[in-house]
C-alpha positions as CSV (number, residue, x, y, z in Angstrom):
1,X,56.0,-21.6,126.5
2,X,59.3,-22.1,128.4
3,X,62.7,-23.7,126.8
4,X,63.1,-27.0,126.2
5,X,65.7,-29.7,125.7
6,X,65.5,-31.4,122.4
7,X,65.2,-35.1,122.6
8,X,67.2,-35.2,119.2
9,X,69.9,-33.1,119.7
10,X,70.1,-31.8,123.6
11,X,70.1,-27.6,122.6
12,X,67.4,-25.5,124.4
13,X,64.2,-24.9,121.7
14,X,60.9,-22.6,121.8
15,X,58.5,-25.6,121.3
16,X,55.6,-25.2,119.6
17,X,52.3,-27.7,119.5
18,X,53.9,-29.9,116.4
19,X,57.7,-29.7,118.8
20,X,57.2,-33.6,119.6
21,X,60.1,-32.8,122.1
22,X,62.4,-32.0,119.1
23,X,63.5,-28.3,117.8
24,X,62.7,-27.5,114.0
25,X,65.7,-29.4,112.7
26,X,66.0,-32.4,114.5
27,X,62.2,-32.6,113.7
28,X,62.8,-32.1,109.9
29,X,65.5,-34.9,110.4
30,X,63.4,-37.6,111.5
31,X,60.5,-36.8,109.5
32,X,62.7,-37.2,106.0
33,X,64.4,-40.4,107.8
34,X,60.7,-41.5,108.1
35,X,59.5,-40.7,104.5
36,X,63.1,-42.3,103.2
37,X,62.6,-45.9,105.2
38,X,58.4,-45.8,104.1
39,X,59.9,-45.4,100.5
40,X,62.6,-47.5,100.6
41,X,59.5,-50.2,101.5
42,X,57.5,-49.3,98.9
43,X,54.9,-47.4,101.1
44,X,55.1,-43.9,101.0
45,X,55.7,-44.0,97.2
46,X,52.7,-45.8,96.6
47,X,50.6,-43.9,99.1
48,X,52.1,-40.5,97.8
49,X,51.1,-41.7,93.8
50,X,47.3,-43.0,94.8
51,X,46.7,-39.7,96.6
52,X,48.3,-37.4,93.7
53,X,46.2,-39.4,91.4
54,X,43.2,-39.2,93.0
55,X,43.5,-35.5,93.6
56,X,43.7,-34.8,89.7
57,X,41.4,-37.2,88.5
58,X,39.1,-35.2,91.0
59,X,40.1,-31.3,89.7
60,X,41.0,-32.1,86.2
61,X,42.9,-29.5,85.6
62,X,44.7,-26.3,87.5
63,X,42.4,-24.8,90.1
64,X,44.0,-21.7,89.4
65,X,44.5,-21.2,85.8
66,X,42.6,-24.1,84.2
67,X,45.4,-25.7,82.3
68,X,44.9,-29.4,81.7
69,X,49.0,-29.6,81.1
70,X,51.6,-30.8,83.6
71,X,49.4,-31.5,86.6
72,X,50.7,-31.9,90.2
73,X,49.0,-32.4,93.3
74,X,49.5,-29.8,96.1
75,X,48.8,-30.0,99.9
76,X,47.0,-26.5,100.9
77,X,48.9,-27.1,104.8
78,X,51.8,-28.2,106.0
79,X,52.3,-32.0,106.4
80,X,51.3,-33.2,110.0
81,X,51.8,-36.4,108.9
82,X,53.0,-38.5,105.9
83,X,49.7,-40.5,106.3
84,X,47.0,-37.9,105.6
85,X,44.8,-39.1,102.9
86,X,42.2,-36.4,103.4
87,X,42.1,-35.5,99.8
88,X,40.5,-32.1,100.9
89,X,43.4,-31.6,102.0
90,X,45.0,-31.4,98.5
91,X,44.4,-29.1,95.3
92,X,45.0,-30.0,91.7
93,X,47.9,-27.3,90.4
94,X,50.0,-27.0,86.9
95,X,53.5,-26.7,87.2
96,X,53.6,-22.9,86.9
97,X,50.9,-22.3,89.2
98,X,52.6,-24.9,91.7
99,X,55.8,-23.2,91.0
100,X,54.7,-20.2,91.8
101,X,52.8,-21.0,94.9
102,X,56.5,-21.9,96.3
103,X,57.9,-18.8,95.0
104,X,59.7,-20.4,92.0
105,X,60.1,-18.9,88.9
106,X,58.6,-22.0,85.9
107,X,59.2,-21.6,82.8
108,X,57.3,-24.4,80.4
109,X,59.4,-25.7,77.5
C-alpha cells in the first residue's frame, strides 16, 4: 500500500486494513479517548464487567492451568472494537496465566 496522510496528526503512515486514515498512534489516541468518555458515562465499565462475568461464569476456572483463584477474562485478538460482545471471543485466565500470556512475570501473594 502507498503512504498516507494521517487524518490525526498530518505525518506520512504505511496504512494497514484497521488504519481508519490514522497511523498507529493517533489511532491508539482516539481509541483510549473513546473507552475514557464510554466510561466516564457509565458504558464501557458496565459493558466491560457483564462481558468479564459472563466469560468466567462460562469457563469456571483457568483454561490453562485449572485454577479456580484470581480469575480474569482475556480477549484471544486484538480489540476491533470496544463493543465486541462475542464472548467466543474471550477466554477465562488466572492471573499468572494472564500474566504470563502478556509477558509479565506474577507472582501470587
Amino acid at each position: 500500500m502507498a503512504m498516507r496522510v494521517c487524518n490525526g496528526c498530518g505525518l506520512m503512515f504505511q496504512p494497514v486494513a484497521s488504519s481508519r486514515g490514522r497511523c498507529q498512534i493517533c489511532r491508539k489516541q482516539a481509541d483510549r479517548q473513546h473507552y475514557a468518555n464510554n466510561k466516564a458515562n457509565g458504558k464501557a465499565g458496565a459493558r466491560w464487567d457483564r462481558i468479564r462475568k459472563a466469560v468466567i461464569r462460562r469457563d469456571g476456572r483457568c483454561t490453562q492451568c485449572g485454577s479456580t483463584e484470581h480469575l480474569q477474562a482475556h480477549r484471544m485478538e486484538k480489540y476491533g472494537s470496544f463493543h465486541d460482545t462475542n464472548l467466543d471471543a474471550y477466554l477465562t485466565l488466572c492471573r499468572s496465566c494472564h500474566g504470563s500470556h502478556h509477558g509479565k512475570r506474577v507472582i501470587h501473594r
